[in-house]
Kinemage of the C-alpha trace (Angstrom):
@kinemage 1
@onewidth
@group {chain A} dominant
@subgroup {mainchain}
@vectorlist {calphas} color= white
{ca unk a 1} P -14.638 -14.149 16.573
{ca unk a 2} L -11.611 -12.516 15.136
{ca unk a 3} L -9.432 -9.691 16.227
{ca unk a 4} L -8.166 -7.756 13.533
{ca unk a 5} L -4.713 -5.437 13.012
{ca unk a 6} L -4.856 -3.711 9.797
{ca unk a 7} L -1.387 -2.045 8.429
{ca unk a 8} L -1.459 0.858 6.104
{ca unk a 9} L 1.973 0.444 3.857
{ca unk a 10} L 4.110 2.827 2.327
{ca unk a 11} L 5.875 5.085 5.652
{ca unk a 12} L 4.070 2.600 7.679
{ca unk a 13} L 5.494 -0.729 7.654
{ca unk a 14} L 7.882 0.210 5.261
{ca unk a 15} L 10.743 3.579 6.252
{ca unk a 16} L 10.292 5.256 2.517
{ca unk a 17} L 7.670 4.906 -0.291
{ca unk a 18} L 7.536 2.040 -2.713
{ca unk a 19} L 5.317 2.474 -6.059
{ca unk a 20} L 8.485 5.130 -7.796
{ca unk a 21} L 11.282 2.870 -6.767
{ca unk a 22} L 9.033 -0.256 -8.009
{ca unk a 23} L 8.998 1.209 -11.194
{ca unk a 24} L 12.672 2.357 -11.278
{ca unk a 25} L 13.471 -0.896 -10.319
{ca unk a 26} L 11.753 -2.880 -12.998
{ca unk a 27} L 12.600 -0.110 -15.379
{ca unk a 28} L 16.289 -0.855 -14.472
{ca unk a 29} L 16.425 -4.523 -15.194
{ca unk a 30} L 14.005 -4.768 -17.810
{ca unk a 31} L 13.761 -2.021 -20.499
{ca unk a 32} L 16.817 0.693 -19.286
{ca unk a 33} L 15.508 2.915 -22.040
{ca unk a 34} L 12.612 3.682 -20.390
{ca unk a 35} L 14.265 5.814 -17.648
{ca unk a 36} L 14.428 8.786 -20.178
{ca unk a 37} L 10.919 9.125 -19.318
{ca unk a 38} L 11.603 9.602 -15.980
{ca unk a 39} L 11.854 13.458 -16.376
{ca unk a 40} L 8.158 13.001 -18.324
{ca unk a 41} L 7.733 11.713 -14.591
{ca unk a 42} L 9.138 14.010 -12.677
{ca unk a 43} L 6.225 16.827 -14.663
{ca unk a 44} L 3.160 14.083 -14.282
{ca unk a 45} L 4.338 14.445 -10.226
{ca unk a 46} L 4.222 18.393 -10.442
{ca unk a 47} L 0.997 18.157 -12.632
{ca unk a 48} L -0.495 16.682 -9.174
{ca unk a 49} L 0.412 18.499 -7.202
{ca unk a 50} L -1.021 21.410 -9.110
{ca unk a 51} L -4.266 19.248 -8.722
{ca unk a 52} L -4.686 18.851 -12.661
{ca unk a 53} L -5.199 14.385 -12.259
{ca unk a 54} L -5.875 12.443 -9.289
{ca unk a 55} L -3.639 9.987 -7.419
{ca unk a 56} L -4.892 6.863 -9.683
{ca unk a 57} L -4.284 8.612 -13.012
{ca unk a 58} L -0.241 9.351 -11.474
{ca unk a 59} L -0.113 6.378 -11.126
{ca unk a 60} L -1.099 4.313 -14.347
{ca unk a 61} L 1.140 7.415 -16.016
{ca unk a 62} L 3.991 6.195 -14.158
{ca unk a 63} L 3.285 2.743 -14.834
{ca unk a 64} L 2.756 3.199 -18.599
{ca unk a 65} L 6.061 5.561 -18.547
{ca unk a 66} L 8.507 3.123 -17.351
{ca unk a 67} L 6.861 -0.197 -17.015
{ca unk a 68} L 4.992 -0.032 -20.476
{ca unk a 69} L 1.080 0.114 -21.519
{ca unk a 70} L 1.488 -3.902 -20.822
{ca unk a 71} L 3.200 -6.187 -19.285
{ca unk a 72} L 3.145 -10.227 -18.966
{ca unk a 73} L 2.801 -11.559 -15.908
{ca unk a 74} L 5.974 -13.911 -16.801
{ca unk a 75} L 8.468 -10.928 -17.233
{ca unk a 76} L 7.350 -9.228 -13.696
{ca unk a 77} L 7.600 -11.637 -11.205
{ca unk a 78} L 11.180 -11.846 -11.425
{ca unk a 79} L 10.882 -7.623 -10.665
{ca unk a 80} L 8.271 -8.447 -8.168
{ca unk a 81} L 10.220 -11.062 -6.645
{ca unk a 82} L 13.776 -9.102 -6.393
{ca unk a 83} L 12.175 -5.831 -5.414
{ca unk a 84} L 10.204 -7.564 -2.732
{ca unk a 85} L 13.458 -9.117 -1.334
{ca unk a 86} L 14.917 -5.927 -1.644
{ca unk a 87} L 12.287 -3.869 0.272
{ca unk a 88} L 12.162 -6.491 2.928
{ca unk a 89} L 15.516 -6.124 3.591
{ca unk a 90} L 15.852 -2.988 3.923
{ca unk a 91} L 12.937 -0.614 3.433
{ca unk a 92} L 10.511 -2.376 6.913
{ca unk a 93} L 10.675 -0.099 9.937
{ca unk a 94} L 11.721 -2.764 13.321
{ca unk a 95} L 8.942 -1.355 14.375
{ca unk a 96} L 6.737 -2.869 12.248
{ca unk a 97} L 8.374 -6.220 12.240
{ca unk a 98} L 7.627 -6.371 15.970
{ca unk a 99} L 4.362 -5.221 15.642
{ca unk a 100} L 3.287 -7.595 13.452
{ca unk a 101} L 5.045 -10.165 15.490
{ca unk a 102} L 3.132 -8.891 18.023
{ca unk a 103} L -0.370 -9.313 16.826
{ca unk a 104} L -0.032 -12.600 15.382
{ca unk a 105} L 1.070 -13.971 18.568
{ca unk a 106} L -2.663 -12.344 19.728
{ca unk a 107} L -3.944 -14.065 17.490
{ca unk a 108} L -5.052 -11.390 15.493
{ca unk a 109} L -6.321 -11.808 11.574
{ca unk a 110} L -3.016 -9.160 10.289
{ca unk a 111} L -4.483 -7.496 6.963
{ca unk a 112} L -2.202 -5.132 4.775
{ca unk a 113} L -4.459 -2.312 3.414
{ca unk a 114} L -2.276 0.184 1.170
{ca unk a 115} L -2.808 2.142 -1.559
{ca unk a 116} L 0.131 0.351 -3.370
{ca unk a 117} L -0.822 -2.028 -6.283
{ca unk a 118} L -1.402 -5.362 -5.100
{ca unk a 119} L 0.734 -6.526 -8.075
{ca unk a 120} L 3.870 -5.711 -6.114
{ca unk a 121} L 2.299 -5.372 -2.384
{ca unk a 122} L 1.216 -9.247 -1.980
{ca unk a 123} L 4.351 -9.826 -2.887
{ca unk a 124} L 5.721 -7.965 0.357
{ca unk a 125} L 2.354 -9.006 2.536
{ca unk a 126} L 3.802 -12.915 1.602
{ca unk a 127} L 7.211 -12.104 2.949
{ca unk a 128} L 6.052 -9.991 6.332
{ca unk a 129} L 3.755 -12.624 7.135
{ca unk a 130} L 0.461 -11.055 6.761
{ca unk a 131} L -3.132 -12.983 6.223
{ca unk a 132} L -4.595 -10.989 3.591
{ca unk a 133} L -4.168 -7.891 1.186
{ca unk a 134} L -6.321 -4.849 0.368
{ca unk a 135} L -4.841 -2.820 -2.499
{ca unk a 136} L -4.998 -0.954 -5.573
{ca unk a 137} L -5.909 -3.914 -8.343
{ca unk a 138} L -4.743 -3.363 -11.820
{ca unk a 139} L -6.162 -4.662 -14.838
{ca unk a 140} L -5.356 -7.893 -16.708
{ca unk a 141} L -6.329 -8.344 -20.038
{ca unk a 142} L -7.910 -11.363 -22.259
{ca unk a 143} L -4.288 -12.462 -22.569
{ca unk a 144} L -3.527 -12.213 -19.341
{ca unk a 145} L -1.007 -9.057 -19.802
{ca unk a 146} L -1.054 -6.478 -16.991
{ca unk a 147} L -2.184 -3.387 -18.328
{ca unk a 148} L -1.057 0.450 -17.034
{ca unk a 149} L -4.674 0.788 -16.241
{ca unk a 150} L -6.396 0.386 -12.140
{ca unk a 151} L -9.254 -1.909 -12.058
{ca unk a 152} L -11.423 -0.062 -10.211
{ca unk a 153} L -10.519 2.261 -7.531
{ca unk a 154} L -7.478 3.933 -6.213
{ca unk a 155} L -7.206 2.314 -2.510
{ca unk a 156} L -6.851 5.168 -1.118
{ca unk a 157} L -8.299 7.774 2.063
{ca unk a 158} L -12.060 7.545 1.484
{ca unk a 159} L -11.754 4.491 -1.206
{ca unk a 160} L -9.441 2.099 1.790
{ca unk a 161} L -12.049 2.113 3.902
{ca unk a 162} L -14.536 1.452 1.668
{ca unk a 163} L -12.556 -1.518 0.516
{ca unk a 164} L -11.631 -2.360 3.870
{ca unk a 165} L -15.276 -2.737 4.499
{ca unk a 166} L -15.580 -4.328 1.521
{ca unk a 167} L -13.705 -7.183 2.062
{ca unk a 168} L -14.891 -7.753 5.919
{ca unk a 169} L -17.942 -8.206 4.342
{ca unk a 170} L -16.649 -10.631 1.306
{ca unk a 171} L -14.772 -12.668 4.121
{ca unk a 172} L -17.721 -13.582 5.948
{ca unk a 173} L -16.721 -11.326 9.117
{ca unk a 174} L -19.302 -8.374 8.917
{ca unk a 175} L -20.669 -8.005 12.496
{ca unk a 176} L -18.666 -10.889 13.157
{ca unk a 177} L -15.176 -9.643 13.684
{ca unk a 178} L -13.713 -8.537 17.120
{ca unk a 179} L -11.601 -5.990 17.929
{ca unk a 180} L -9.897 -3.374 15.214
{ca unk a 181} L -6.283 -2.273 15.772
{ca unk a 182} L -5.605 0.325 12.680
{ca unk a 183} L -2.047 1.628 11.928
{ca unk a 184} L -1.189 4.239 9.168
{ca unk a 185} L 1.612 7.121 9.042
{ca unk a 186} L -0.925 9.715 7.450
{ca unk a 187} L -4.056 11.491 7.754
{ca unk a 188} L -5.584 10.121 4.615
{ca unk a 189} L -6.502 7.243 6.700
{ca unk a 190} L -8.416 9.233 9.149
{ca unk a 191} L -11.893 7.291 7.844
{ca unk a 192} L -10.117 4.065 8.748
{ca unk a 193} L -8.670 5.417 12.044
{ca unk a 194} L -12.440 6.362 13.177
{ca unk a 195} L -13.807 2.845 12.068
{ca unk a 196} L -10.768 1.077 14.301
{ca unk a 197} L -11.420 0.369 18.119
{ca unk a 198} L -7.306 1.145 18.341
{ca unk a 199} L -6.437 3.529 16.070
{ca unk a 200} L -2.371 4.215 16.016
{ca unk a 201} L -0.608 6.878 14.650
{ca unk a 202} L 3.026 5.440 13.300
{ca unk a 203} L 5.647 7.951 12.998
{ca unk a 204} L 3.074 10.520 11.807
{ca unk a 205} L 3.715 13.558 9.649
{ca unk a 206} L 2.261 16.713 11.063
{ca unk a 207} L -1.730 16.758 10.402
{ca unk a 208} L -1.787 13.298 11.571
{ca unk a 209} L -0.117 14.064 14.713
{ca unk a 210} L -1.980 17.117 15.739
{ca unk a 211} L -4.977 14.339 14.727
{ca unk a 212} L -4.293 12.121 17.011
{ca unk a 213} L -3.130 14.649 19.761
{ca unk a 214} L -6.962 15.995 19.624
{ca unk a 215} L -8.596 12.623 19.250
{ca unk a 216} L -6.653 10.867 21.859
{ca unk a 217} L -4.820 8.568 19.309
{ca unk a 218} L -1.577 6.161 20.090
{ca unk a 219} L 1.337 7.385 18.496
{ca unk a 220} L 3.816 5.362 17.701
{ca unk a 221} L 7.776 5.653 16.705
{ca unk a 222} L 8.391 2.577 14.923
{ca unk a 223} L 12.216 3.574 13.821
């Protein structure tokens, strides 16, 4: 049986949020042109927040703005690569680092579950040291281009944990698994937080501390 410690991402593990500076970052060394979309950008961000797309659809805007409709997977992992080094250097809370330090030394299965796309989060996962990824997929064409487009679901609030459970099913461990430590920065993840036996709150923004305050949840400062 296998104890589990499953890390939300962006705020969590890492101090500030990835999927914008991904972009700018591949933008920057690939096509500089593209960042005079980045005001085009700045309105698709505003347009969400005034509730007029969902999370996904931001997204595969932003990817089609300054990454382009399609991309081969040839050209990005050099980005991938260099904006993985960069974020492990200096984007991963100590906290974290120790954390997952921790739990492997338990012997704990340690699963990154983000909303990210896995396109650029295994990438990080690889260098942390974690066992397995559960992300936003994107999809890859007959010719094996990455397209602006998620395949499937947004992995995100309602839609992690339903990929979470997902893939404890796919990896044999349904009713099998031990017990669930859970971290995440933000109250979207309160459906994972009530599935975990350990639930932790990591440097939480407001909702999720009053959250975890009511429900008896660690809290965490990871730095």
């Amino acid at each position: 049986m296998s104890d589990l410690a499953v890390y939300d991402m962006d705020r969590t593990v890492t101090r500030r949020a990835t999927y914008t500076p991904f972009l700018l970052h591949c933008a920057l060394r690939r096509q500089r042109w593209r960042l005079l979309f980045v005001p085009l950008v700045a309105v698709a961000m505003l347009a969400y927040t005034l509730r007029l797309f969902d999370r996904g659809q931001l997204k595969e805007i932003g990817q089609h703005l300054l990454l382009g409709r399609t991309v081969h997977p040839k050209e990005l992992k050099p980005l991938v690569d260099s904006f993985a080094d960069a974020t492990v250097r200096s984007n991963v809370r100590p906290g974290a680092r120790s954390a997952i330090e921790r739990d492997k030394a338990q012997g704990r299965r340690v699963i990154l579950a983000t909303a990210s796309y896995r396109l650029y989060a295994d990438a990080i996962a690889d260098r942390l040291g974690f066992d397995d990824v559960i992300g936003t997929g994107s999809v890859i064409g007959l010719d094996e281009r990455v397209h602006a487009t998620i395949a499937g679901s947004n992995c995100y609030g309602e839609e992690k944990m339903r990929m979470i459970a997902e893939w404890v099913e796919k990896s044999g461990l349904l009713g099998k698994h031990g017990h669930v430590r859970f971290y995440s920065d933000h109250a979207s993840d309160q459906p994972a937080f009530e599935w975990a036996d350990e639930p932790v709150a990591v440097n939480p923004h407001s909702r999720l501390a009053r959250l975890a305050a009511t429900r008896g949840w660690a809290v965490e400062d990871w730095g």
